[in-house]
N, C-alpha and C positions, 0 to 999 in steps of 0.2 A: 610756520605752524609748529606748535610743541606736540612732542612724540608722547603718546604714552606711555607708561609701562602698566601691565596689565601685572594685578594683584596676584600671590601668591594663594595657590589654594589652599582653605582653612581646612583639613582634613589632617586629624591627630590621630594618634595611637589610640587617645582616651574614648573618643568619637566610634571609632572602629570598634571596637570592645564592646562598647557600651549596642550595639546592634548586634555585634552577634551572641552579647550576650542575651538581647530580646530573642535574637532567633534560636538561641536555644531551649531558651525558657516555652517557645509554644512548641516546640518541638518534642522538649520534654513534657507537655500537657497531652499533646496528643497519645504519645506513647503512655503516660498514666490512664488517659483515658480509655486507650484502648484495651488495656492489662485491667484495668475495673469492669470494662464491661464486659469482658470474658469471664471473669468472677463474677455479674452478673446472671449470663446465661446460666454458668455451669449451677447457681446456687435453684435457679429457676426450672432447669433439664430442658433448656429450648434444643430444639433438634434443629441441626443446621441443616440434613440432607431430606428435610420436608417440603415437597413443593408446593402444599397451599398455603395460605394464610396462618398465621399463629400471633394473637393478642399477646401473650405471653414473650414473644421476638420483638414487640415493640416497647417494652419497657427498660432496655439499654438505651437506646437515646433518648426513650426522658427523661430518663436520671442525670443521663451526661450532660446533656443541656440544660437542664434545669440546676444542677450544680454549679456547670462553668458560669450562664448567669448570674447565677447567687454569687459567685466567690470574684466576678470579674464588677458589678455593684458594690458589695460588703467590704472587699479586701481596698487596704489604704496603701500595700505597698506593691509597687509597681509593677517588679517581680512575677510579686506572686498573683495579678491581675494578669499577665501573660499568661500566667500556668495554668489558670481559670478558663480564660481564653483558649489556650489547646483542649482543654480538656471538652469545651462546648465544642468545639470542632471536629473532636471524636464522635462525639454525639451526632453530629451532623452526618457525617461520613457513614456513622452505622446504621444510621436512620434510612439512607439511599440505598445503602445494602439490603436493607429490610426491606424497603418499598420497590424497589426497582429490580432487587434480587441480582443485580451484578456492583460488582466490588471496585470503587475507584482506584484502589491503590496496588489492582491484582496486576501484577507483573513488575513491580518497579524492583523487587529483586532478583528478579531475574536478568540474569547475566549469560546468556545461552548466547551470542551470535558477539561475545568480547574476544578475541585475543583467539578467533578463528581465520585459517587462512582461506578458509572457501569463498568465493564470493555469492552475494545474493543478487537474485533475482525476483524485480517485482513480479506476480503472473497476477493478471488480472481473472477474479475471479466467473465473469459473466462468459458462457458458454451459448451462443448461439448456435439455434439449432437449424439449418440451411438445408432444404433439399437437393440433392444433386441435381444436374441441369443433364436432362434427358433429349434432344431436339426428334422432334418426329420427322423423319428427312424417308422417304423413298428407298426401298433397295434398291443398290445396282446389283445388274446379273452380271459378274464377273466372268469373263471365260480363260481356264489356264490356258496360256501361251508356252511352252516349253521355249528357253533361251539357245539360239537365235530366234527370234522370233522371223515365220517365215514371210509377212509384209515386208519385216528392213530388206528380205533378201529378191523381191519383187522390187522395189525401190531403188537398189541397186542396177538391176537391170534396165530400169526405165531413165536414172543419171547414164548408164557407158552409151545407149541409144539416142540419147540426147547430145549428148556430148559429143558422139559420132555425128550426127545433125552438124551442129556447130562445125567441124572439122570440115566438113565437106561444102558448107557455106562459105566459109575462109577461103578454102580452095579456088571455087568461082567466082569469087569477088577478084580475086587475083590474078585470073585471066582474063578479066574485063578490061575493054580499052576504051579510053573514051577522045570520042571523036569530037 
Protein backbone atom coordinates (compact mmCIF):
# COMPACT_ATOMS: atom_id res chain seq x y z
CA UNK A 1 0.00 0.00 0.00
CA UNK A 2 1.25 3.62 -0.93
CA UNK A 3 1.46 6.12 2.19
CA UNK A 4 0.11 9.26 1.68
CA UNK A 5 1.34 12.43 2.42
CA UNK A 6 -1.38 14.70 3.51
CA UNK A 7 -1.25 18.31 1.73
CA UNK A 8 0.19 21.29 3.25
CA UNK A 9 -2.21 23.74 4.56
CA UNK A 10 -3.08 26.60 2.21
CA UNK A 11 -3.25 29.42 4.80
CA UNK A 12 -0.99 32.67 3.73
CA UNK A 13 -0.38 35.73 5.35
CA UNK A 14 -2.46 37.28 2.38
CA UNK A 15 -5.61 35.15 3.41
CA UNK A 16 -5.15 36.22 7.09
CA UNK A 17 -5.28 39.94 6.36
CA UNK A 18 -7.59 39.89 4.05
CA UNK A 19 -10.28 38.54 7.05
CA UNK A 20 -9.22 40.60 9.47
CA UNK A 21 -9.16 43.17 7.40
CA UNK A 22 -13.23 42.17 6.71
CA UNK A 23 -13.51 42.09 10.52
CA UNK A 24 -12.38 45.33 10.89
CA UNK A 25 -14.17 46.99 8.35
CA UNK A 26 -17.71 45.71 10.16
CA UNK A 27 -16.32 46.53 13.27
CA UNK A 28 -15.57 49.72 12.11
CA UNK A 29 -19.31 50.15 10.77
CA UNK A 30 -20.69 49.34 13.89
CA UNK A 31 -18.77 51.83 15.71
CA UNK A 32 -19.68 54.60 12.87
CA UNK A 33 -23.03 53.53 13.37
CA UNK A 34 -23.18 53.76 16.64
CA UNK A 35 -21.48 57.34 16.82
CA UNK A 36 -24.31 58.57 13.94
CA UNK A 37 -26.95 57.38 15.85
CA UNK A 38 -26.10 59.19 18.99
CA UNK A 39 -25.83 62.27 16.57
CA UNK A 40 -28.95 61.11 15.70
CA UNK A 41 -30.89 61.25 19.18
CA UNK A 42 -29.00 64.18 20.34
CA UNK A 43 -30.04 66.18 16.96
CA UNK A 44 -33.81 64.82 17.74
CA UNK A 45 -33.68 65.38 22.14
CA UNK A 46 -34.68 61.59 22.38
CA UNK A 47 -34.64 61.09 26.21
CA UNK A 48 -32.87 57.97 27.14
CA UNK A 49 -34.17 57.86 30.82
CA UNK A 50 -37.92 57.78 29.53
CA UNK A 51 -39.64 54.60 30.31
CA UNK A 52 -42.51 54.71 27.97
CA UNK A 53 -42.58 54.72 24.36
CA UNK A 54 -41.15 57.56 22.18
CA UNK A 55 -41.62 57.44 17.97
CA UNK A 56 -39.10 59.87 17.91
CA UNK A 57 -36.35 56.74 19.68
CA UNK A 58 -37.10 54.82 16.69
CA UNK A 59 -35.78 56.66 14.03
CA UNK A 60 -32.03 55.81 14.79
CA UNK A 61 -32.41 52.48 13.48
CA UNK A 62 -34.05 53.34 10.62
CA UNK A 63 -31.83 55.41 9.45
CA UNK A 64 -29.05 52.94 10.35
CA UNK A 65 -30.48 50.31 8.59
CA UNK A 66 -31.83 51.73 5.99
CA UNK A 67 -28.43 53.42 5.10
CA UNK A 68 -26.29 50.06 5.68
CA UNK A 69 -28.81 48.52 3.19
CA UNK A 70 -28.52 51.24 0.72
CA UNK A 71 -24.63 51.40 0.97
CA UNK A 72 -24.22 47.30 1.31
CA UNK A 73 -26.55 47.17 -2.39
CA UNK A 74 -25.19 50.58 -4.12
CA UNK A 75 -21.46 50.29 -3.03
CA UNK A 76 -19.21 48.10 -5.58
CA UNK A 77 -16.29 47.97 -3.39
CA UNK A 78 -16.05 45.40 -0.91
CA UNK A 79 -14.67 47.31 1.82
CA UNK A 80 -16.87 49.65 1.92
CA UNK A 81 -19.94 47.00 1.51
CA UNK A 82 -18.59 45.64 5.07
CA UNK A 83 -18.67 49.20 6.38
CA UNK A 84 -22.47 49.41 5.23
CA UNK A 85 -22.95 46.23 6.71
CA UNK A 86 -21.64 47.35 10.33
CA UNK A 87 -23.32 50.16 10.07
CA UNK A 88 -27.02 48.18 9.50
CA UNK A 89 -25.99 46.27 12.28
CA UNK A 90 -25.80 49.22 14.55
CA UNK A 91 -29.19 49.83 13.47
CA UNK A 92 -30.20 46.57 14.48
CA UNK A 93 -28.55 46.62 17.85
CA UNK A 94 -30.29 50.02 18.43
CA UNK A 95 -33.47 49.05 17.35
CA UNK A 96 -33.57 45.94 20.25
CA UNK A 97 -32.48 48.58 22.61
CA UNK A 98 -35.35 50.64 21.68
CA UNK A 99 -37.91 47.72 21.61
CA UNK A 100 -36.82 45.71 24.24
CA UNK A 101 -35.33 48.51 26.27
CA UNK A 102 -32.21 46.38 27.40
CA UNK A 103 -28.86 46.83 25.58
CA UNK A 104 -27.02 43.82 23.87
CA UNK A 105 -23.57 45.00 24.18
CA UNK A 106 -24.08 46.40 28.16
CA UNK A 107 -21.33 44.96 29.85
CA UNK A 108 -18.75 43.78 27.44
CA UNK A 109 -16.63 46.68 28.89
CA UNK A 110 -16.75 45.83 31.81
CA UNK A 111 -13.77 44.40 33.21
CA UNK A 112 -14.80 44.35 37.18
CA UNK A 113 -13.95 40.42 38.25
CA UNK A 114 -10.10 40.59 35.75
CA UNK A 115 -7.07 40.52 37.59
CA UNK A 116 -9.05 40.00 40.93
CA UNK A 117 -7.67 37.68 43.56
CA UNK A 118 -11.01 36.98 45.25
CA UNK A 119 -12.74 34.11 44.27
CA UNK A 120 -16.43 33.93 42.99
CA UNK A 121 -19.24 32.24 43.98
CA UNK A 122 -22.20 31.21 41.99
CA UNK A 123 -25.34 31.80 44.61
CA UNK A 124 -28.31 30.81 43.07
CA UNK A 125 -30.74 33.34 43.19
CA UNK A 126 -34.29 31.23 44.10
CA UNK A 127 -35.06 31.63 47.75
CA UNK A 128 -37.37 29.11 49.08
CA UNK A 129 -39.64 29.87 51.60
CA UNK A 130 -40.09 26.40 54.02
CA UNK A 131 -41.96 26.47 57.08
CA UNK A 132 -40.29 25.12 60.08
CA UNK A 133 -41.29 21.79 61.04
CA UNK A 134 -43.15 21.96 64.41
CA UNK A 135 -44.30 18.17 65.43
CA UNK A 136 -47.34 18.21 67.83
CA UNK A 137 -45.87 15.44 70.31
CA UNK A 138 -47.45 15.31 73.87
CA UNK A 139 -45.72 16.88 77.00
CA UNK A 140 -43.73 14.91 79.24
CA UNK A 141 -44.14 15.87 83.05
CA UNK A 142 -40.67 15.97 83.85
CA UNK A 143 -39.76 15.45 87.58
CA UNK A 144 -36.22 17.00 88.82
CA UNK A 145 -34.26 14.22 90.32
CA UNK A 146 -31.30 15.97 92.22
CA UNK A 147 -27.91 13.84 91.34
CA UNK A 148 -27.60 10.91 92.95
CA UNK A 149 -30.46 10.08 92.07
CA UNK A 150 -32.16 8.25 95.00
CA UNK A 151 -33.69 4.94 92.66
CA UNK A 152 -29.67 4.01 91.57
CA UNK A 153 -29.20 4.17 95.43
CA UNK A 154 -32.47 1.78 96.04
CA UNK A 155 -30.82 -0.54 93.19
CA UNK A 156 -27.89 -0.80 94.80
CA UNK A 157 -29.21 -2.26 97.71
CA UNK A 158 -31.36 -4.69 95.97
CA UNK A 159 -27.74 -5.82 93.61
CA UNK A 160 -25.47 -6.42 97.45
CA UNK A 161 -29.01 -8.47 98.48
CA UNK A 162 -29.01 -10.35 95.64
CA UNK A 163 -25.79 -10.99 95.52
CA UNK A 164 -25.71 -12.08 99.15
CA UNK A 165 -28.60 -14.62 97.76
CA UNK A 166 -26.05 -15.84 95.33
CA UNK A 167 -23.38 -16.26 98.06
CA UNK A 168 -25.31 -18.24 100.24
CA UNK A 169 -26.64 -20.57 97.34
CA UNK A 170 -22.89 -21.39 96.43
CA UNK A 171 -22.33 -22.00 99.98
CA UNK A 172 -25.02 -25.08 100.00
CA UNK A 173 -24.37 -26.26 96.82
CA UNK A 174 -21.12 -27.09 98.27
CA UNK A 175 -22.09 -28.97 101.07
CA UNK A 176 -24.24 -31.13 99.21
CA UNK A 177 -23.09 -34.67 98.70
CA UNK A 178 -24.37 -36.89 96.39
CA UNK A 179 -25.12 -40.23 96.92
Amino acid sequence: MATQKKAPSKISSQAVMEEVKTLAMLGGGVVLGSVGGRLIDKVLKVDPAATGFQAKALARPVVLIAAGTAGAIMLKDKNMKMLATGVGAAGVLSGVKVILKKDLLAGLADFKGLGTNEPTVFRDPVQLQVERYNPDLPELNAIYMPYPNPMDVEDENERAQSMEGMRERKAESAFMEII
